[in-house]
Phi, psi and omega in degrees: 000293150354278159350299203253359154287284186306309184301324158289346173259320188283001173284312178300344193291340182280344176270002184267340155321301198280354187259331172312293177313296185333316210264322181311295178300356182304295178321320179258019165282293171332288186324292180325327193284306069061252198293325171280355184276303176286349178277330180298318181281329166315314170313302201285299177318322172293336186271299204284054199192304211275324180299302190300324188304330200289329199294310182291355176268327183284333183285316139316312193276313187310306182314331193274314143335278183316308202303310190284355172279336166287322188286319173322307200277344159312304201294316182308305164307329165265357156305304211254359143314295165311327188293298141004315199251341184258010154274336186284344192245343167277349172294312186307282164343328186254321179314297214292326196259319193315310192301323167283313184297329174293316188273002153273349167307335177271317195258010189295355207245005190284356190258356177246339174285313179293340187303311200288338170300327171277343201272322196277010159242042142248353177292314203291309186312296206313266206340320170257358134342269168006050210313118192309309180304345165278310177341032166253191206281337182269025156238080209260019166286310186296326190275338165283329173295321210283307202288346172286318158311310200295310175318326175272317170334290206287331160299324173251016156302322179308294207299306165319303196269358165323294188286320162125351167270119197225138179314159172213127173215074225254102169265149182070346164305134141329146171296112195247127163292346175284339191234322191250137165234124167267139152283309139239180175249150186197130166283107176257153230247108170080012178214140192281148175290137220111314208272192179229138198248001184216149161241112148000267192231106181307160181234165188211155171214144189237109156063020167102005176242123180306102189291279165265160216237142163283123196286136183210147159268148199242119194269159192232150195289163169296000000 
């Protein structure tokens, strides 16, 4: 037994060195262990710090990205104002020369219609000159002449409204300051005050514009 006691003690005696270093050396393995541990989470924080920057950059440039898409769709929206208001003043603009160009095709001609308006009251004068009661077959120079007046008249009445120029001949009408000029006011016997009771000078209109105001007496209260 002895024996075998002394043999288990000279096994061991050689290993207590290496468990003493061991122990000695634990403490700066810890440390080493320690530090590789806070450089990892140091690590981690700098990767998740560098992740957030990253995160916080994109988030800038979008912001700036809106600003400059606002400012675009301001600038667009008001381009497409313009655009917008300079097609409304060429519509105008054309709707305006269309409009001047029909009436002079209606009205270019009111100044050669006035010329013609006297030759058709010098028609109408001969024509009513004429004593009816001469008119017969045994004067049949006066009758041919009278019927020859009467013919052109009537021809170139044609011919006025051909062209859109029309008599105006309002015995019995009201009175319009647009169509009418009075010459006097007179009270008649049976006809309401307002109308017109005489006519002067027929008057004419072209396409609906008084060319001449027809000269009329106007009756009045007594």
């Amino acid at each position: 037994m002895a024996a075998v006691a002394q043999c288990v003690r000279g096994a061991l005696r050689p290993r207590l060195p290496l468990l003493s270093v061991a122990l000695r050396t634990s403490p700066r393995l810890l440390c080493a262990a320690t530090q590789q541990k806070n450089t990892g989470q140091n690590l981690e924080e700098e990767q998740s710090q560098s992740q957030n920057e990253q995160k916080v950059e994109p988030s800038s440039a979008e912001k700036l990205l809106a600003e400059e898409k606002a400012k675009l769709e301001e600038q667009l929206k008001e381009v497409t104002d313009k655009y917008k208001r300079a097609l409304a003043d060429a519509e105008n603009v054309r709707q305006r020369s269309q409009k001047l160009v029909e009436e002079a095709k209606l009205y270019g001609i009111q100044s050669f219609c006035k010329d013609l308006l006297e030759v058709a009251d010098i028609l109408e004068k001969a024509t009513e000159s004429v004593p009816k009661e001469e008119i017969k077959d045994e004067n049949p120079h006066l009758k041919n002449l009278y019927e020859g007046l009467v013919m052109t008249e009537v021809q170139i009445q044609k011919v006025f409204k051909k062209h859109g120029l029309l008599r105006l001949n309002p015995v019995g009408a009201k009175f319009d300051p647009y169509e009418h000029e009075a010459l006097f006011h007179a009270p008649v016997e049976g006809q309401e005050p307002g109308t017109i009771a005489l006519v002067s000078k027929i008057g004419y209109k072209l396409h609906g514009r008084t060319l001449r105001p027809a000269l009329v007496g106007v009756v009045k209260d007594a």
